[in-house]
N, C-alpha and C positions, 0 to 999 in steps of 0.2 A: 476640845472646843466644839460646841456645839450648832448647826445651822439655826439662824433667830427665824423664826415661828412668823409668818404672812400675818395672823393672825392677832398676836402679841402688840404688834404696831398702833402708833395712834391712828384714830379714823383720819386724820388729815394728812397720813402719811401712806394710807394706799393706795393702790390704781385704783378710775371708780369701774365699774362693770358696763357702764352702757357710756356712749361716748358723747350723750346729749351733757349727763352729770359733767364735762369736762367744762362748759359753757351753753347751760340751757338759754343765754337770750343770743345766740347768734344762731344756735338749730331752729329755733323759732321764727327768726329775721328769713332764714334762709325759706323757711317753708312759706311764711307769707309770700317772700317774692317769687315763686314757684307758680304760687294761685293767681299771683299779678300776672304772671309772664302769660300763664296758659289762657286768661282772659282775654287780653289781649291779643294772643295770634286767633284764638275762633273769632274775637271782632273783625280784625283783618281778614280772615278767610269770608266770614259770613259777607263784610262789604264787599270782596271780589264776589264772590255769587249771588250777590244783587243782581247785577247785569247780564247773569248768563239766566239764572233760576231766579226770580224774585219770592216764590216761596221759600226756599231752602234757605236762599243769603236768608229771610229772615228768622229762619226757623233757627238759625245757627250765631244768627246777632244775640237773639234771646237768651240762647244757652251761654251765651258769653257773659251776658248779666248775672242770671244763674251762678257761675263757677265765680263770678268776681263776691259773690256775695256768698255762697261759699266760703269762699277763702277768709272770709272775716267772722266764719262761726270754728274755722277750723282749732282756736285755740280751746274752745272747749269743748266739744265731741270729737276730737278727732278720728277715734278707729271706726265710729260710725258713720260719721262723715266723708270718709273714705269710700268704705266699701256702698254708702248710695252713691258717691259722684263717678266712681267707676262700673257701676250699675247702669246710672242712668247714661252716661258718657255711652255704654255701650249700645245700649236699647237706641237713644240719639241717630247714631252711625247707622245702625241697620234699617229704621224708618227713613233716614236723608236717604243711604243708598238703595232702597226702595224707590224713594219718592223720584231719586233721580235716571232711576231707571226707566220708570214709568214716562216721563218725561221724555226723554229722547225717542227721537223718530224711530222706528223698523227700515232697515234697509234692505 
């Protein structure tokens, strides 16, 4: 008796290789609400730093627009689309924490 052959199988009877193939519209669902969520907390952060930084809360309101808008190209560039929002995310961070440093007093 011989082992049956992975290969032999119908195509609707293998594992698929990548685990989006298992159900691409909920990996899709999942990453839209990922770009919602993260929108979201920078608008919350950016309005708590209204009140302490009013440039910064707004520098970071903005980029909350940015990433929510974003998240609604990400169905079709995605791997581009990544690697600028993690770009710019980082450039983002280093100019706020710049600007916030400049900002506070010398002790």
């Amino acid at each position: 008796m011989t082992t049956p052959n992975p290969e032999d199988r119908a195509p609707q009877d293998r594992a698929p290789e990548d685990m989006e193939d298992l159900d691409p519209g909920l990996a899709r669902e999942r990453t839209e609400l990922a770009w919602r969520r993260t929108a979201i907390s920078y608008a919350a952060l950016g309005a708590a730093l209204l009140k302490a930084s009013p440039a910064v809360g707004a520098l970071v309101l903005a980029a909350s627009g940015l990433i929510w808008g974003a998240g609604r190209q990400a169905r079709r560039r995605r791997l581009l689309l990544v690697t600028v929002a993690v770009t710019s995310v980082s450039i983002g961070a280093l100019v706020l924490a710049l600007l916030a440093r400049a900002a506070l007093p010398l002790r």
